[in-house]
N, C-alpha and C positions, 0 to 999 in steps of 0.2 A: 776692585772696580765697583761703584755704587751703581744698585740697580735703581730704575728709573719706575716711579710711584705712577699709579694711572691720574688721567686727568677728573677733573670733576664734572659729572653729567650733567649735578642739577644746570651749573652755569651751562654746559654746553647745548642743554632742552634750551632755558630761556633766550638765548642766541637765536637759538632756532625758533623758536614766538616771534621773538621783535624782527628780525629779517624777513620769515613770512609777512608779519604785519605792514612792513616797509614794502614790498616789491608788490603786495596787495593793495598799499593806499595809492601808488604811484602809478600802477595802470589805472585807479578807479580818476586820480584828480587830474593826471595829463593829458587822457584821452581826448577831449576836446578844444584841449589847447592845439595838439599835434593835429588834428586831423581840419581843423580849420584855419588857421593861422598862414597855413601855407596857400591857401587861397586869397587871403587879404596881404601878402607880401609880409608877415610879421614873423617867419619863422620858415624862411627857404630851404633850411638844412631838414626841413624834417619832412618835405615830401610827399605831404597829405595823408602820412602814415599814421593813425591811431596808435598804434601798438611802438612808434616811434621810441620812446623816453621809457619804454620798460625795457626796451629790445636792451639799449646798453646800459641799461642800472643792472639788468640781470648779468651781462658780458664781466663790468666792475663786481658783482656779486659772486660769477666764479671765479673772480681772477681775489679776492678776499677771503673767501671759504679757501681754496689754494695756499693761500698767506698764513691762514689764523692755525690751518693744521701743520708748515710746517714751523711757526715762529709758535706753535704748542710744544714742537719736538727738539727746539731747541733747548737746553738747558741754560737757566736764566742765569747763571754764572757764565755764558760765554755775552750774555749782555753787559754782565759787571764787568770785564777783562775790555769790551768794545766802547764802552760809553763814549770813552771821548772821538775815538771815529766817525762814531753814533751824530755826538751835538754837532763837528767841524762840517759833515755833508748836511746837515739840518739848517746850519748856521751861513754856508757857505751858496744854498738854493735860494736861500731868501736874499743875499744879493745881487744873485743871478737874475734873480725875477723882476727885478729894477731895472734891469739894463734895458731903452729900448732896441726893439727890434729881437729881443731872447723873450721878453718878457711877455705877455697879454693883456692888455687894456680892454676891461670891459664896463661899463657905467662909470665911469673914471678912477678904476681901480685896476694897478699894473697889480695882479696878484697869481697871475696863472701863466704856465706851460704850453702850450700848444705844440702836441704830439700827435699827428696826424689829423684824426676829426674828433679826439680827445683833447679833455685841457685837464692839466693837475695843479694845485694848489698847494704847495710849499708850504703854505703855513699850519696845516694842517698834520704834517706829519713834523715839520719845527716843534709842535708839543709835544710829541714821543721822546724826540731827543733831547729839548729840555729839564722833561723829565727824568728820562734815565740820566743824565748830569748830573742833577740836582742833587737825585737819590745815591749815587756811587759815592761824589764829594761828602754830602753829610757824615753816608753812613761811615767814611775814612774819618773823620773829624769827629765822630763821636760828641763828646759833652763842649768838647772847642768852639761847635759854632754859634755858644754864645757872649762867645770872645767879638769884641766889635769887628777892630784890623785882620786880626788873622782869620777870624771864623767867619763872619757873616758877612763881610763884606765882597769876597770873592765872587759867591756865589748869587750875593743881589747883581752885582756890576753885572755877569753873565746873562741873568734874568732881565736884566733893562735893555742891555744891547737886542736880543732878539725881537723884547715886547717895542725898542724904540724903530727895528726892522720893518715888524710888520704894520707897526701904527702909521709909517709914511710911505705905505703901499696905495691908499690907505686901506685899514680894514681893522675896523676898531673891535668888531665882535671877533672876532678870533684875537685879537690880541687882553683881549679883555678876561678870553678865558683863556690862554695862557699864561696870563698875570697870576688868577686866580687858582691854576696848579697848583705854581710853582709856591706859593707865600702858603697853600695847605701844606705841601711838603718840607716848607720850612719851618714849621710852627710844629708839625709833627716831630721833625728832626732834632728839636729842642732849642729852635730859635726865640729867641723874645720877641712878644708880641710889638713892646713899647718900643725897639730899636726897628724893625719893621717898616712901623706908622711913622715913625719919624724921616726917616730916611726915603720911604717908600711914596708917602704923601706928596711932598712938592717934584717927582720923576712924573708923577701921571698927572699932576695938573701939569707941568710943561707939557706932557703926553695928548694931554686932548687939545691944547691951546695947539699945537702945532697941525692935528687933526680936521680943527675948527677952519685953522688958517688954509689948509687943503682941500677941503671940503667944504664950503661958508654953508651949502642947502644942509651942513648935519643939525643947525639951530632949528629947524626946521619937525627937527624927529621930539625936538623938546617939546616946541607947542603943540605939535600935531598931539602928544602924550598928555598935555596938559588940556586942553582942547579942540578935542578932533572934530567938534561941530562946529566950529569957528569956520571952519575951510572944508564945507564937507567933498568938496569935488576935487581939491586940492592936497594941501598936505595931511588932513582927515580922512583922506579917501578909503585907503589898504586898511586902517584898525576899523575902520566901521564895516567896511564891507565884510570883514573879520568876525566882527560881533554878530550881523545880518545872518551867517552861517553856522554860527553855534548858537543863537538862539535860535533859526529855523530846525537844529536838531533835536532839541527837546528834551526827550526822557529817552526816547527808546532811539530817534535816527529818521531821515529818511528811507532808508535803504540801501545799500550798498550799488555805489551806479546812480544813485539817484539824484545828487547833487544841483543844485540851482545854479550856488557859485560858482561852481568851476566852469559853468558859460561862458567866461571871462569877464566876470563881474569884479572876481576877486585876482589880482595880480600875484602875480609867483605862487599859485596855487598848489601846482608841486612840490616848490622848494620850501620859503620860509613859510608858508602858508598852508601847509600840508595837515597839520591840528587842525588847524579851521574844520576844512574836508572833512576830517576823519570825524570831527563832531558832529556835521553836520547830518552825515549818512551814518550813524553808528550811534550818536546820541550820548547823554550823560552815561548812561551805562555800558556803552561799547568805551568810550573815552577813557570813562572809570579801567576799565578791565584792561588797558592798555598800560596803564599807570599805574598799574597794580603790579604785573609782568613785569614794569623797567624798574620798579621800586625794589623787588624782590630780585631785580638781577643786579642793582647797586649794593643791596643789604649781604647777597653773597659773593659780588666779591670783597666787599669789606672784611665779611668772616674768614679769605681766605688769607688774606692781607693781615691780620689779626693773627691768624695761628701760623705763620712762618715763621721761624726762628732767626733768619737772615733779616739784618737790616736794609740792606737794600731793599731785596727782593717788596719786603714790607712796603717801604718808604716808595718804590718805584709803583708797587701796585695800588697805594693809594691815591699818585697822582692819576693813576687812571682813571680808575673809580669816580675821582675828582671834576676828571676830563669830562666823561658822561655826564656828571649830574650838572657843572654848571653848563654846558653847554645846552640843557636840554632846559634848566630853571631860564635861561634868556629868551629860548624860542616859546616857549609857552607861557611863558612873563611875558613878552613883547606882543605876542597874535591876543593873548586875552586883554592886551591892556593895564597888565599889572605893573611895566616897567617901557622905557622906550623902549622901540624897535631894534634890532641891532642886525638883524637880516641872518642871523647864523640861522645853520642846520638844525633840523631834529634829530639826534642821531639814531641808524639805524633806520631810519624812516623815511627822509627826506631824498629826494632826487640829489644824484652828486656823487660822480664815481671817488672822488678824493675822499670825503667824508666818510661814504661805507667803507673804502680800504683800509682807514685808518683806524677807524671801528672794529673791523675784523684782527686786525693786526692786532690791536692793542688787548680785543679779548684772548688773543692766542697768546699772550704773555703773561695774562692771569692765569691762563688752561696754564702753562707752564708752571708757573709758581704753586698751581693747585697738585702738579705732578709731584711738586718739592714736599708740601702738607701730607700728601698721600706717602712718599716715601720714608717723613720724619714716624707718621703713624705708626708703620709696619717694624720699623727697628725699634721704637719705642716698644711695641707686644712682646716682640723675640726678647729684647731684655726681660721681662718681666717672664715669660716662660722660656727661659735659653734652650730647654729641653724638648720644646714641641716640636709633635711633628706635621 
């Protein structure tokens, strides 16, 4: 019986930064949302509560911490044996979320659960199990999946169906970074770039035409990106107010608490809007330090994903890794103005029980796979001193 290696600290210290720093930005930027709004009729569910939108980010926070430690103690060979049960219940929600009357309609997006006074978001955990799909089939197919028919095309058709699920929810930023997983883990896997782009290119222009056609106000995120003082009160509104907020932080910040925007100047201040916040009261150098933390917890799990010896594990723990970093180059591309808007999460930071769980989940599968590095460590010594004791 193989003994089971410990997990890796540093990653599991940095967890512990960026979730403090999440459940800290999200009392500092809700509080006035929650505790006014229920006076003006804009937010009845929250009861005039201040402390409203922390109370159940932290409820999601230990019901994740719960997750992360025991999807740690699983051993990431019972995820290789599961995958495909894994992508069928991932693949199988995201229909469900369509139907209505199962489904949730909220800003004209059927994309969530409604679970008592909770909603979950299917597409969110849909990339875990595309993932682990991806990763299990490649690492079976070996040098194959640069075989067009037999190799790569299985596992694009698989990646389209999901990415063409969630695009007619609609909800283009999550399906935007599940695209972008999945074609990391294929290029990793030993896919060709140049079949990819051919094959991959006319799926998402139909992908967004069809998007366009469900959404007609998403033209709207172009201009706004191309010219947000065309329409400042309009569809310029959210990136200037954006910009209003991290140029009023400066160098050093406000001060924590001390925010202008979150008066309700700037909209989704919590959610997609929560970088603003955090610049604003915290400053270039609180922001910096922030992004220093999630760079240094993307760079190790990379290195963990790098010294496994298993393919999958490898392959699955880079889509994670993946998962983090574009998800978090759109929300801070999009609030700063470097890219359109796409309304996704910050991970780790952002208000959204779906998104921290799937955050913690997915770190508890790197903690896994880091258990795997730590084990191969230990029998690598013993060979080398068979005799010690």
């Amino acid at each position: 019986m193989k003994t089971r290696g410990v997990p890796d600290f540093l990653l599991l210290f940095l967890t512990a930064l960026l979730v403090g720093f999440g459940i800290t930005m999200v009392l500092s930027s809700s509080s006035i949302f929650a505790l006014t709004s229920f006076t003006s009729g804009g937010c009845d569910y929250c009861g005039g509560d201040e402390l409203y939108f922390v109370k159940r980010q932290s409820v999601f926070l230990l019901l994740g911490v719960v997750g992360m430690l025991v999807a740690m103690n699983i051993p990431f060979s019972f995820y290789k044996r599961n995958f495909l049960l894994i992508a069928l219940v991932s693949f199988f929600s995201l229909l469900l979320v369509l139907v209505p009357g199962i489904g949730k309609e909220v800003n004209g997006a059927r994309s969530w659960f409604e679970i008592g006074s909770a909603t979950i978001q299917p597409a969110e955990f849909a990339k875990l199990g595309l993932i682990l799909y991806l990763a299990a089939i490649i690492s079976k197919k070996g040098n194959g999946i640069q075989k067009l028919k037999s190799g790569l095309m299985p596992p694009l058709m698989v990646t389209g169906m999901f990415f063409m699920m969630i695009v007619v929810q609609p909800d283009l930023g999550s399906a935007a970074i599940l695209l972008g997983c999945a074609l990391i883990v294929m290029i990793c896997g030993g896919a060709k770039i140049r079949q990819l782009v051919g094959l991959g290119a006319p799926a998402v222009t139909v992908a967004l035409l069809v998007y366009i056609t469900a959404k007609p106000h998403a033209l709207n995120r172009i201009s706004s990106y191309l010219d947000p003082w065309s329409d400042m009160s309009g569809t310029g509104y959210n990136i200037i107010q954006s910009w209003i907020a991290i140029a009023h932080g400066g160098l050093t910040g406000t001060g924590f608490g001390k925010s202008i925007q979150k008066y309700l100047y700037l909209p989704e201040r919590h959610t997609d809007f929560i970088f603003s916040i955090m610049t604003e009261e915290l400053g270039f150098i609180g922001a910096s330090v922030f992004l220093l933390i999630f760079l240094l917890f993307l760079l190790r799990g990379i290195h963990i994903c790098l010294r496994v010896k298993d393919t999958f594990a490898s392959l699955a723990g880079i889509g994670v890794v993946s998962m983090f970093a574009i998800q978090a180059i759109l929300n801070i591309g999009g609030v700063t103005g470097l890219i359109p808007l796409t309304g996704v999460p910050l991970p780790f930071i952002s208000y959204g029980g779906s998104s921290l769980l799937v955050c913690l989940l997915a770190t508890g599968f790197l903690l896994s796979i880091s258990r795997e590095v730590s084990r191969q460590k230990v029998e690598e010594q013993l060979q080398k001193q068979p005799y010690a004791m």
